[in-house]
C-alpha positions as CSV (number, residue, x, y, z in Angstrom):
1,X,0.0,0.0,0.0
2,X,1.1,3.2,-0.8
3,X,2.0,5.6,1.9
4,X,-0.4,8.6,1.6
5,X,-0.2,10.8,4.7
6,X,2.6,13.2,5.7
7,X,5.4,12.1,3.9
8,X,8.5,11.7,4.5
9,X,10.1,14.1,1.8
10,X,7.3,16.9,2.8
11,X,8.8,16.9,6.3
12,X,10.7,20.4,5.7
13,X,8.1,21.6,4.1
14,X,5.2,20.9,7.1
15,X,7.8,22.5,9.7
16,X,7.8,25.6,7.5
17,X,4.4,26.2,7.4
18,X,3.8,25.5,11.3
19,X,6.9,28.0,12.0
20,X,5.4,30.5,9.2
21,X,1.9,30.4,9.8
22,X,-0.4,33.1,9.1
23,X,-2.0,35.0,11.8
24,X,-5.5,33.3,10.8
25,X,-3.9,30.0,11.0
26,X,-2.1,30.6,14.6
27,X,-5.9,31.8,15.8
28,X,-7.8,29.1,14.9
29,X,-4.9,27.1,15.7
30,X,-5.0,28.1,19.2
31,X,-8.2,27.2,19.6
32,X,-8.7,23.9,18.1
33,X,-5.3,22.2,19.6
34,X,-5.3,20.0,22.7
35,X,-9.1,18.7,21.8
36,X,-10.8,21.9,23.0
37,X,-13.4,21.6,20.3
38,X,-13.5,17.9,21.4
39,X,-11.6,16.4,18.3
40,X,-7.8,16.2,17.5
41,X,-6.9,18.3,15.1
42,X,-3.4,18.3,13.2
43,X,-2.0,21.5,11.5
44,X,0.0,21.9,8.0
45,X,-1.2,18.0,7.4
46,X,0.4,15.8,4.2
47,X,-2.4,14.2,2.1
48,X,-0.3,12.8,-1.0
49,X,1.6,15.8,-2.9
50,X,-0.7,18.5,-0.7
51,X,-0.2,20.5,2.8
52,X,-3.5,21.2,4.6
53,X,-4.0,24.2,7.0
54,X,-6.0,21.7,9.5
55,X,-7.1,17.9,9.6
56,X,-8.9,16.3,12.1
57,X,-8.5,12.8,10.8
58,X,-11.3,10.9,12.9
59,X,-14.5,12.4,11.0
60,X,-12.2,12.8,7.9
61,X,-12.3,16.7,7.5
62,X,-10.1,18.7,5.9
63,X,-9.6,22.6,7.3
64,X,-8.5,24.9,4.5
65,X,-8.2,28.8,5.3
66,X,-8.2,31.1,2.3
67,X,-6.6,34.5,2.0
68,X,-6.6,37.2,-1.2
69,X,-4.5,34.6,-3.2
70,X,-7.2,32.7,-3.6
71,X,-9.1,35.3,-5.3
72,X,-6.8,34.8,-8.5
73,X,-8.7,32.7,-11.3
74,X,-5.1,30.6,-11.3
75,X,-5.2,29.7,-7.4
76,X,-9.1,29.2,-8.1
77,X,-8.2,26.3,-10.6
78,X,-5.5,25.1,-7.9
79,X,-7.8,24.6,-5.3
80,X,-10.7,22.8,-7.3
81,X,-8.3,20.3,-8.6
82,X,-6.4,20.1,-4.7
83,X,-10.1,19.6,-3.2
84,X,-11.2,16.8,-5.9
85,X,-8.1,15.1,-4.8
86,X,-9.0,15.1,-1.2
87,X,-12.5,14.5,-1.7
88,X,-12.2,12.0,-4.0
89,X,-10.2,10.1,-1.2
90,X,-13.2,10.7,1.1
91,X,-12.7,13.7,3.0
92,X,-14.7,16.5,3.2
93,X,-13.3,19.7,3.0
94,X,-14.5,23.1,4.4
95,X,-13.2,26.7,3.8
96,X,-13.2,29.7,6.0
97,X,-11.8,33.1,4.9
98,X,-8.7,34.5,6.8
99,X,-11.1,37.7,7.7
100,X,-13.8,35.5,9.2
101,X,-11.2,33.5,11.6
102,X,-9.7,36.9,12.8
103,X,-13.0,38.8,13.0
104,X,-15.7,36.0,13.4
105,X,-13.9,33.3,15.5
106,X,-16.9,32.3,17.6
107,X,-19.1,31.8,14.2
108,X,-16.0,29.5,12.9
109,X,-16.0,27.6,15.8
110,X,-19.2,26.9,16.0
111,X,-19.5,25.7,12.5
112,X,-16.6,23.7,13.0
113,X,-18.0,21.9,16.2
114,X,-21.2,21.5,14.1
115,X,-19.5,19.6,11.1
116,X,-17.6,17.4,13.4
117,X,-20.3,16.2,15.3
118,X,-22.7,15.7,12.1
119,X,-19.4,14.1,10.1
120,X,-19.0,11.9,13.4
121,X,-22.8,11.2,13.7
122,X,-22.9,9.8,10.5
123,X,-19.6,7.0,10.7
124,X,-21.4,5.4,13.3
């Protein structure tokens, strides 16, 4: 079986984004480490040739946060194909602006908990 999940030869790459997070990332980071949402959630994630922001590998969710880049019809293109990938491998994948983390954390959060529980509700 091929080895699909942070990679050995991404290694350099996963510590750079942890040590060169955005601001958006290092909030929400802070509040979804050490289970305080209720699920583990890993940051700057290898899934095949990708880096996610956030997983939280137990319900199979995918965390991406999304700054001006992604306004450009290039990136746009990028992350359709990048989110087939990882949804055609089962996971589900949810987006949040960097402007709603910073300015609407409790809203994020709460939508966060909500797809959780309902992505965990339905493995059983």
């Amino acid at each position: 079986m091929t080895k699909l999940y942070n990679l050995k030869r991404q290694k350099q790459t996963r510590r750079r984004l942890r040590r060169d997070r955005t601001k958006a990332e290092a909030i929400l980071w802070s509040r979804l480490r050490n289970r305080q949402l209720g699920y583990k959630f890993r940051r700057q994630y290898g899934i095949g040739k990708y880096v996610v922001d956030f997983c939280c590998p137990s319900v199979k969710l995918v965390v991406e946060l999304d700054g001006g880049i992604h306004n450009s019809p290039e990136q746009a293109i990028k992350d359709r194909r990048r989110q087939k990938f990882l949804e055609d491998l089962g996971l589900r994948v949810k987006r949040y602006l960097n402007k709603d983390v910073a300015s609407n954390l409790d809203d994020v959060l709460k939508d966060l908990f909500k797809v959780c529980k309902d992505l965990s509700v339905g493995e059983e």
